[in-house]
Each structure stands twice: as C-alpha cells, then as structure tokens.
C-alpha positions as CSV (number, residue, x, y, z in Angstrom):
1,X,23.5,-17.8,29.2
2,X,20.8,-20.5,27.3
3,X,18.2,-18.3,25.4
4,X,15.2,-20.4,24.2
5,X,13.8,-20.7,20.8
6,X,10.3,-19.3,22.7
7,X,12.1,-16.0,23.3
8,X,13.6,-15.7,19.8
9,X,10.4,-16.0,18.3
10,X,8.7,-13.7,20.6
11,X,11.9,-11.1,19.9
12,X,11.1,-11.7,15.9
13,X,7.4,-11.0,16.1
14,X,7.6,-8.3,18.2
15,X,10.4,-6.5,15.8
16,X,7.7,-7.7,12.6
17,X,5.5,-6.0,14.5
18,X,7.1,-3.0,15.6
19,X,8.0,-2.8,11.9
20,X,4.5,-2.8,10.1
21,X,2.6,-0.4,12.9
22,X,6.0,2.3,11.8
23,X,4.6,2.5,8.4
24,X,6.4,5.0,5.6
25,X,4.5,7.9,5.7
26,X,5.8,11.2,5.7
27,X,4.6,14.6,7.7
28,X,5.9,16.8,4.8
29,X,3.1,19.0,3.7
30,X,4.8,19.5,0.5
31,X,4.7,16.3,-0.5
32,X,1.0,16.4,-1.8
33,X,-0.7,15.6,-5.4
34,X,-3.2,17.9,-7.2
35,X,-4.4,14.7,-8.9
36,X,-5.9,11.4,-6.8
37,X,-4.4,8.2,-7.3
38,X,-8.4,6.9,-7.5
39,X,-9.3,9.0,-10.4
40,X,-9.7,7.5,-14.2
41,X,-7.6,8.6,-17.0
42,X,-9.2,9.9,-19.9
43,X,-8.4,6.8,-22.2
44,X,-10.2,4.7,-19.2
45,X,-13.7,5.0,-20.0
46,X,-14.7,1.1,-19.3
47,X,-16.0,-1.2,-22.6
48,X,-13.8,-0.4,-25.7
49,X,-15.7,1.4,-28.3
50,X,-16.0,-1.5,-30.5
51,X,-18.2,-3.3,-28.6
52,X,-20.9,-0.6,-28.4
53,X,-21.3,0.0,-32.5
54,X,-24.0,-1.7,-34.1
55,X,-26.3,-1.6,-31.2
C-alpha cells in the first residue's frame, strides 16, 4: 500500500485542526472567579507618582 506525502499532510492538518477547534474549556459551573482577569490591581493606577509632583 503507497500512501502519498499529499495524504499525510492532509491527515496532519486535519488532526491540527481538529485539535485547535477542541479547545480546553470546561462545562463545570464551579469553576468560576469572583474577580475578572480584565480588572486593575490597586498598585496599577497608570503613571508612577513621581512623575505627577511638581506640576
């Protein structure tokens, strides 16, 4: 049986792709944060404090 590369590469992209649409997220609704991944610390407040005195 002669397999050509054309089919390999096909079988390989098809399993890349199979693998990326899966994805890794779960269904478990107790697996939630109280706190957003988006939302600033409180040490985060933009320009450091030095650069505002004197103005």
């Amino acid at each position: 049986m002669k397999v050509s590369w054309s089919k390999i590469v096909l079988g390989f992209i098809l399993l890349l792709t199979v693998g990326l649409v899966s994805g890794c997220e779960t269904t478990d609704p107790g697996n939630t944060s109280s706190i957003p991944w988006n939302s600033s610390k409180g040490w985060e407040s933009g320009l450091p404090s030095s650069l505002n005195e004197g103005r």
